[in-house]
KENU-469292 format. One record per residue (C-alpha): residue number from 0; residue in three letters; chain; x, y, z. Coordinates in steps of 0.05 Angstrom, whole numbers. Last residue first. Layout:
N
n	res	chain	x	y	z
NUM	ALA	A	X	Y	Z
...
***
This chain:
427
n	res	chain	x	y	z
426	UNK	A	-20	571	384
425	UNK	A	42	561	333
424	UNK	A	101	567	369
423	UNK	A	93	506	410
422	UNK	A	43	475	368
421	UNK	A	102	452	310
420	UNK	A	139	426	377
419	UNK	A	78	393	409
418	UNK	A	63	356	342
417	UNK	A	125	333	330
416	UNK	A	114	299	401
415	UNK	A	56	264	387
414	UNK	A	72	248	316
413	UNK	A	135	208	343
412	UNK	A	96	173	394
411	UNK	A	43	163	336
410	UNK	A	105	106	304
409	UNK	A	74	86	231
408	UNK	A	140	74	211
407	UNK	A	141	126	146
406	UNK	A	77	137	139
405	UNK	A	73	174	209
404	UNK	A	130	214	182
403	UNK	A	97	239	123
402	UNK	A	28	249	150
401	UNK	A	62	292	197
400	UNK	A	104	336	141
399	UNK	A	26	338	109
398	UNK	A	-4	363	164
397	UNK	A	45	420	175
396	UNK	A	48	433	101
395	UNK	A	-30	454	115
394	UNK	A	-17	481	190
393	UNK	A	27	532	157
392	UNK	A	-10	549	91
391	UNK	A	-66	556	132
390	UNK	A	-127	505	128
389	UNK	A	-142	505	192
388	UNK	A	-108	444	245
387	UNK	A	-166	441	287
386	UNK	A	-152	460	360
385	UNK	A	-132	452	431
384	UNK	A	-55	440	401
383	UNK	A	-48	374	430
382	UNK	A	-113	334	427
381	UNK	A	-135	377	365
380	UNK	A	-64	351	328
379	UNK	A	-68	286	350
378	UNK	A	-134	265	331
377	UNK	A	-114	303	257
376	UNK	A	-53	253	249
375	UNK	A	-89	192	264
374	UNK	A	-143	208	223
373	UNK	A	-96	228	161
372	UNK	A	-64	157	175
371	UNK	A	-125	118	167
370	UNK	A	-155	169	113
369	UNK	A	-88	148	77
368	UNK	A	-104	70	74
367	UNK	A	-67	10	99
366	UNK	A	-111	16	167
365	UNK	A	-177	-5	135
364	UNK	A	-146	-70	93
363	UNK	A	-109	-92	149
362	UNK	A	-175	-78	194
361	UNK	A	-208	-125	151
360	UNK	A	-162	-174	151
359	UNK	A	-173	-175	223
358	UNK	A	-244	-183	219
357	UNK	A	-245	-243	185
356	UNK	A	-240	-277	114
355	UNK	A	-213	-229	64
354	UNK	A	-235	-189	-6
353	UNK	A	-204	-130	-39
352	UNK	A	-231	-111	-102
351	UNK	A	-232	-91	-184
350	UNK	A	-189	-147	-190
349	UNK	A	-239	-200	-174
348	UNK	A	-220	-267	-145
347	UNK	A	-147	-252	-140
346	UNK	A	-148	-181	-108
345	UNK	A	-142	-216	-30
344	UNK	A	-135	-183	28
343	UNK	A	-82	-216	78
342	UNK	A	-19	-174	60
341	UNK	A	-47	-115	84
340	UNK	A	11	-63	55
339	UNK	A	43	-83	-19
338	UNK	A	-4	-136	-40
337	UNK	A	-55	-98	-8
336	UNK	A	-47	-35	-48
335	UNK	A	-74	36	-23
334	UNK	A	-145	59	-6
333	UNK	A	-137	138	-7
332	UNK	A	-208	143	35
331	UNK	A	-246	191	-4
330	UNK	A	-205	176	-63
329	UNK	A	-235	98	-74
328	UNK	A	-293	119	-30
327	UNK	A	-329	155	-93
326	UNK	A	-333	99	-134
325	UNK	A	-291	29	-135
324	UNK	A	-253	12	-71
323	UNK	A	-318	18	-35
322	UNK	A	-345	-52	-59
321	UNK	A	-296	-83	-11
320	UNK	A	-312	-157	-8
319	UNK	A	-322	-196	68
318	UNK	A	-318	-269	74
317	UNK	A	-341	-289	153
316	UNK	A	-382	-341	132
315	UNK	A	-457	-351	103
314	UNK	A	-491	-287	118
313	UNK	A	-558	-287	69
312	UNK	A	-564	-230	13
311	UNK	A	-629	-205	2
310	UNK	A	-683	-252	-32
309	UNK	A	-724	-249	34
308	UNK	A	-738	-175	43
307	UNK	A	-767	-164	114
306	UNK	A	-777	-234	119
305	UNK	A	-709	-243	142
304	UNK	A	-720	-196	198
303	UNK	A	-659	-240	234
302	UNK	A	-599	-264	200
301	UNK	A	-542	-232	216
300	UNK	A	-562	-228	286
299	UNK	A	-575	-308	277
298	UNK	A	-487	-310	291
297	UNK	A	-457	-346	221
296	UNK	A	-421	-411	252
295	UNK	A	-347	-420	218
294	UNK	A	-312	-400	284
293	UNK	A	-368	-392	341
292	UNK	A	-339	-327	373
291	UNK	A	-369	-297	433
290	UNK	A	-348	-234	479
289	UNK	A	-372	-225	544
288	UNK	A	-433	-212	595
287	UNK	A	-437	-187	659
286	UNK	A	-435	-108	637
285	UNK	A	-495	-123	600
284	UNK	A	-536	-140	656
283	UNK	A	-525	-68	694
282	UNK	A	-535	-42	623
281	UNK	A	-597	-72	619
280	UNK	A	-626	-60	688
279	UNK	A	-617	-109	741
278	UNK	A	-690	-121	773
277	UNK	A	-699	-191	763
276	UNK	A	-626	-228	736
275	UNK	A	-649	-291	710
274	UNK	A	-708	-274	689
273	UNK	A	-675	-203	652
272	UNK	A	-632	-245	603
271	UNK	A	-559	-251	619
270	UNK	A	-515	-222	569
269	UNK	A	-489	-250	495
268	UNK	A	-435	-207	458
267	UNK	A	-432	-239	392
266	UNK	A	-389	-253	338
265	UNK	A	-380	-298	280
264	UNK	A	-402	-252	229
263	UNK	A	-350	-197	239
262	UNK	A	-321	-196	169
261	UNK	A	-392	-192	145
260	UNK	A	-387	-118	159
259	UNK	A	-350	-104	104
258	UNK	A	-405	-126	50
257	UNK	A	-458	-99	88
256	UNK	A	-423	-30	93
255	UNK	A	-411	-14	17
254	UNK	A	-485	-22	-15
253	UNK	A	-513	-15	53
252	UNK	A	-494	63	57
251	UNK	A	-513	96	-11
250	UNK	A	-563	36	-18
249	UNK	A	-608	62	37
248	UNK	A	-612	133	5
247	UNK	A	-633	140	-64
246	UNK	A	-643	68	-82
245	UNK	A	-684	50	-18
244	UNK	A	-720	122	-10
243	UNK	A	-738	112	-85
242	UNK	A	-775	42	-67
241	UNK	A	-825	81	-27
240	UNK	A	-869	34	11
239	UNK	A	-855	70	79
238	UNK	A	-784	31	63
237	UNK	A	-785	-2	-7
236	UNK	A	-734	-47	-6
235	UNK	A	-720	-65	62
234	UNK	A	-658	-80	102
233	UNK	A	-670	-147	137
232	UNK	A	-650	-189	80
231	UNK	A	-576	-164	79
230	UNK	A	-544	-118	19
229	UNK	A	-494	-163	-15
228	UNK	A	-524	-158	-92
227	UNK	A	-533	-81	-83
226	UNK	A	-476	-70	-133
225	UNK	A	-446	0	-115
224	UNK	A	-471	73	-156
223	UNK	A	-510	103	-85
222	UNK	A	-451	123	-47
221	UNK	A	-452	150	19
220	UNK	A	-384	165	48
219	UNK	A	-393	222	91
218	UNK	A	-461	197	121
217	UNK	A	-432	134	143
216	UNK	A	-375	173	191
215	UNK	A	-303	180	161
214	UNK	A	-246	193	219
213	UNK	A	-214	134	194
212	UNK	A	-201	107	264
211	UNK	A	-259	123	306
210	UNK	A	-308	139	254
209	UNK	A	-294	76	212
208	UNK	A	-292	36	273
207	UNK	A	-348	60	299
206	UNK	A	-388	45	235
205	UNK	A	-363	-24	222
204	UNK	A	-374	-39	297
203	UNK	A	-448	-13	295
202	UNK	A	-460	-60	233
201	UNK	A	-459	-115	273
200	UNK	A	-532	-124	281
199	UNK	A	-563	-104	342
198	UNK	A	-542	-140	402
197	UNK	A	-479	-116	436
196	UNK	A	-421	-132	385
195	UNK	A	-407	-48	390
194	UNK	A	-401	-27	457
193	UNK	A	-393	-91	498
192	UNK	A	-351	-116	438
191	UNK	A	-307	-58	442
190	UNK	A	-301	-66	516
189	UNK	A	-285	-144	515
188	UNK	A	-222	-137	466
187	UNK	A	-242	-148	394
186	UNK	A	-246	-80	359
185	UNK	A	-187	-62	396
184	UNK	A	-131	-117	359
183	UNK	A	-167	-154	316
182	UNK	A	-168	-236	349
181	UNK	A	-212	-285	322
180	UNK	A	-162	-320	277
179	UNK	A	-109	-340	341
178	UNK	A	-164	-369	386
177	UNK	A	-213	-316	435
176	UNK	A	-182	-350	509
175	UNK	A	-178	-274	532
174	UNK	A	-110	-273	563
173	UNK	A	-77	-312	513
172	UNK	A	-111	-294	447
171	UNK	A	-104	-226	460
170	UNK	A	-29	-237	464
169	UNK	A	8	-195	517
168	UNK	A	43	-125	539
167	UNK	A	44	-97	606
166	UNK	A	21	-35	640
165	UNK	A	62	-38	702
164	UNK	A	117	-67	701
163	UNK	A	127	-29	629
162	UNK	A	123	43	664
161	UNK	A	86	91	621
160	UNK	A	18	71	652
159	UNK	A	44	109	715
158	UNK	A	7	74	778
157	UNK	A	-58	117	809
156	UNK	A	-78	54	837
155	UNK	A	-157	69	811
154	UNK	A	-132	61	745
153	UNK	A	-109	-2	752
152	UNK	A	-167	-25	796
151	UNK	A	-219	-2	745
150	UNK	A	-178	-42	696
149	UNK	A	-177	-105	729
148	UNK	A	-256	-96	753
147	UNK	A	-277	-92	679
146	UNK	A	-327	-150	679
145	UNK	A	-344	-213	637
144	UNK	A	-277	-224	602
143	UNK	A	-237	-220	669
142	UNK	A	-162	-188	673
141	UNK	A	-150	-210	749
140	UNK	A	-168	-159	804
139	UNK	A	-116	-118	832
138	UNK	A	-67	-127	890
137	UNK	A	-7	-143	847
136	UNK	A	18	-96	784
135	UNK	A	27	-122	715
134	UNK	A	-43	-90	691
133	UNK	A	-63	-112	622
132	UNK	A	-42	-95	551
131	UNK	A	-74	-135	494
130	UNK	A	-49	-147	433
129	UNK	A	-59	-201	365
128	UNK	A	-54	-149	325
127	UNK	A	-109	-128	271
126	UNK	A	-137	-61	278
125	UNK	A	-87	-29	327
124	UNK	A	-44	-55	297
123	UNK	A	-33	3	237
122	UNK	A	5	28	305
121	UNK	A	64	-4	287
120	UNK	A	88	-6	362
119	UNK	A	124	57	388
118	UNK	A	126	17	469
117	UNK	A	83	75	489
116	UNK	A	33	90	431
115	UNK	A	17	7	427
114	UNK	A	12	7	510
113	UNK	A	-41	73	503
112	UNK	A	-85	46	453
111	UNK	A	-90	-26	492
110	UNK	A	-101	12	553
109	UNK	A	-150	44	522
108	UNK	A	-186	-21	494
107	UNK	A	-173	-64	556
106	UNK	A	-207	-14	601
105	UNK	A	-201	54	631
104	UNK	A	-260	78	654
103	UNK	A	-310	124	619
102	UNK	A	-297	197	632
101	UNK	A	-280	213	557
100	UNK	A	-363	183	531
99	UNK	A	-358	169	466
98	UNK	A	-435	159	475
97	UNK	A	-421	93	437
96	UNK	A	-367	71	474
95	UNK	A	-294	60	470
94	UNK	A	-280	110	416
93	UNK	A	-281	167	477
92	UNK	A	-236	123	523
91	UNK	A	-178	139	470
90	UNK	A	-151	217	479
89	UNK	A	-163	212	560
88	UNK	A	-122	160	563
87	UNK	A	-72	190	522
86	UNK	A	-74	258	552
85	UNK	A	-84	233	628
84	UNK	A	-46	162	644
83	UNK	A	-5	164	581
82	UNK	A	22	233	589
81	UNK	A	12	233	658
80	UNK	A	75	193	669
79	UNK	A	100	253	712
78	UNK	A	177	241	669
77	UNK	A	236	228	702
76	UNK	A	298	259	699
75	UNK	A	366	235	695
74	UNK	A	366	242	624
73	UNK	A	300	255	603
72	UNK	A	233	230	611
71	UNK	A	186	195	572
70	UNK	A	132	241	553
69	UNK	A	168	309	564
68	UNK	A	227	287	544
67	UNK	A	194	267	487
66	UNK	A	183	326	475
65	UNK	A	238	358	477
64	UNK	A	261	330	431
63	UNK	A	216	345	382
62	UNK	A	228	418	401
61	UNK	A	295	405	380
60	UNK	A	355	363	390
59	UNK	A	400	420	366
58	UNK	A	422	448	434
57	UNK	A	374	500	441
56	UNK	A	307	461	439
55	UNK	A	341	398	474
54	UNK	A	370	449	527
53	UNK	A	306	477	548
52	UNK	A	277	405	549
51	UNK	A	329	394	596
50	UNK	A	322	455	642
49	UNK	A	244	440	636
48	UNK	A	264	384	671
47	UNK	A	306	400	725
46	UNK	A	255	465	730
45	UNK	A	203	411	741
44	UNK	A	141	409	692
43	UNK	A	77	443	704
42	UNK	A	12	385	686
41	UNK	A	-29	378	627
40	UNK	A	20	325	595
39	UNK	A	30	334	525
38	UNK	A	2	402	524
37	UNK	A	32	425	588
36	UNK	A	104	400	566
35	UNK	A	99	431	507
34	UNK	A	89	494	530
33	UNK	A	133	498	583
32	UNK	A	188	478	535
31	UNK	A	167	533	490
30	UNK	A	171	585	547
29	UNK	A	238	569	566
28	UNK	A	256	559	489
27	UNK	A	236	626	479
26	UNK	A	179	654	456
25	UNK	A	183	713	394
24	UNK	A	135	686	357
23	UNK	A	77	663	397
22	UNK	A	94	722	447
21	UNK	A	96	768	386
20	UNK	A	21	752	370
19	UNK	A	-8	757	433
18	UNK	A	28	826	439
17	UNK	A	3	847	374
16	UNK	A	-70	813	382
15	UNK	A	-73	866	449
14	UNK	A	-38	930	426
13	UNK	A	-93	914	366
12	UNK	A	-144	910	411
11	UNK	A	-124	974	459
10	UNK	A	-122	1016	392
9	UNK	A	-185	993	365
8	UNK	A	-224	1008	441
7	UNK	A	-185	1076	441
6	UNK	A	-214	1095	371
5	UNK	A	-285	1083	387
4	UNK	A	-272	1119	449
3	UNK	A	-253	1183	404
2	UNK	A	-313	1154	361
1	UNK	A	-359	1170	412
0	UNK	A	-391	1118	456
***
């Protein structure tokens, strides 16, 4: 190619980022309406509604308006409900499983997520409410706590999750039998516990849940200075024989987590063993079993491979201690008062840290922090605008404005459809 063609090529881009460019700034509030309404719902809207939403934009309602025209409906106008039976849907099965998995079903735990956005619940209840949404609608399978048939067959009906009839609000404790201190909002309906109480330890629900709703995995908040005094006996010392790998690296993570993670000492998810049930494979058994809670008996998970180190710390309740508010976590995750927020932590016994009985004061203590509402914010932003927020002065303030207003009533409707104006005319 000579540079002639050279030339042409450069020209034909630029015509090309310069037309992209002014469309983004120069749309309309037609073409902003049609925007948001795609991204919040991934569907065309009506002309009678993007009339509305075009009216919202240019009538001093806004493109937040507009939005939640888009999700709710406006004035004599309904909305497609696929806001919370695609996007949102869609947005929570991933944390429900342990491949994080979007095509999974829907089940307690997402519909949970999606009745808490809808109804503009606190959403810092996700982690401790006692809440469960469950179909309203006849013809389906009762809510079960050793299958997900109810769900499946909500789903599967094709009804809008928006309407109330039909995706309706409850107490955990009521539809699942767990009693009133056992419940924590998601992490302790049946399909977090098939995910995340299944076997192993515990510690897989800790981790989840810190990746799922602080948007922090283990590796990120490593931190090798905290008291070891609460690290379990099945961790060992000197791993290979090399007690450095134990100080350098397992105490980064064990230090912190094993401390937290008693909070959940009193659960289980049992299944039928393979006698009983010759030739079901293990997740095929797994799906038959459900969520235990012996209140005030430490489950033997915690204390297996107690030879592996046996002056570690032995489970004895369900007391957990947050080592992680001293050290590097203290800014990493923005932990904030609980005599102001979680109300249930404790500071009395030592000052330097926040300490409860249970998992829900636990998720208090997780959700009154900023990396809880950052998270929220920054899910929301790549669900709706297809992308990471970058670190533009724009999308920077951006972030910050939504931080803001989640703060401020912890509503993630609201975020939702602030979020679809700002991305309207900033692709």
């Amino acid at each position: 190619m000579d540079v002639g063609s050279n030339n042409a090529v450069i020209f034909s881009l630029c015509v090309l980022v310069s037309l992209a460019t002014a469309g983004n700034t120069l749309a309309g509030p037609r073409e902003q309406a049609k925007r948001i309404h795609d991204r919040l719902t991934g569907v065309p809207a009506s002309n009678a509604m993007l009339d509305a939403m075009e009216n919202a934009i240019t009538a001093g309602g806004g493109a937040t308006q507009a939005a939640l025209y888009a999700i709710d409906g406006a004035p004599a106008v309904a909305a497609t409900g696929d806001f919370y039976t695609v996007t949102l849907k869609n947005w929570a099965t991933p944390w429900t499983n342990v491949a994080q998995d979007v095509f999974a079903p829907l089940n307690d735990y997402s519909a949970t997520v999606i009745g808490i956005v809808r109804d503009e619940t606190d959403y810092r209840e996700i982690l401790s409410g006692n809440i469960i949404y469950r179909g309203g609608i006849a013809g389906i399978p009762p809510y079960s706590a050793s299958d997900n048939r109810h769900y499946e067959a909500l789903e599967a009906s094709g009804r809008n999750l928006g309407d109330p009839a039909v995706l309706v609000r409850d107490s955990q404790s009521a539809v699942t039998g767990l009693p009133d201190p056992a419940v924590a909002g998601v992490m302790t309906t049946r399909a977090a516990a098939r995910a995340f109480f299944v076997d192993g330890t515990n510690r897989a629900m800790f981790r989840f849940t810190m990746l799922n709703h602080l948007c922090l995995d283990l590796e990120q908040l490593k931190d090798s200075s905290r008291p070891t005094d609460r690290i379990r006996q099945d961790i060992s010392r000197s791993p290979g024989g090399d007690s450095q790998l134990f100080l350098n690296q397992c105490v980064a993570c064990h230090s912190g987590m094993d401390p937290l993670a008693q909070a959940f000492a009193y659960y289980d998810f049992p299944y039928p063993e393979e006698e009983l049930f010759p030739g079901l494979d293990l997740d095929a058994r797994r799906d038959l079993g459900q969520l235990s809670y012996t209140a005030g008996v430490v489950d033997a998970k915690y204390l297996i491979n107690d030879a592996t180190f046996p002056t570690g710390y032995i489970t004895v309740n369900n007391h957990w201690t947050n080592y992680w508010r001293l050290g590097d976590n203290s800014a990493r995750i923005g932990w904030r008062s609980p005599a102001g927020n979680s109300g249930a932590t404790d500071m009395a016994l030592n000052p330097a840290y926040a300490e409860g009985d249970g998992a829900a004061s636990l998720g208090r203590e997780l959700a009154n922090s900023d990396a809880f509402s950052y998270c929220q914010v920054k899910k929301v932003f790549r669900a709706v605008c297809l992308r990471e927020p970058v670190p533009s002065q724009a999308d920077s303030a951006a972030v910050e404005d939504l931080v803001t207003t989640f703060n401020a009533g912890y509503n993630l409707k609201q975020v939702f459809a602030e979020v679809a104006g700002y991305c309207a005319s900033h692709l």
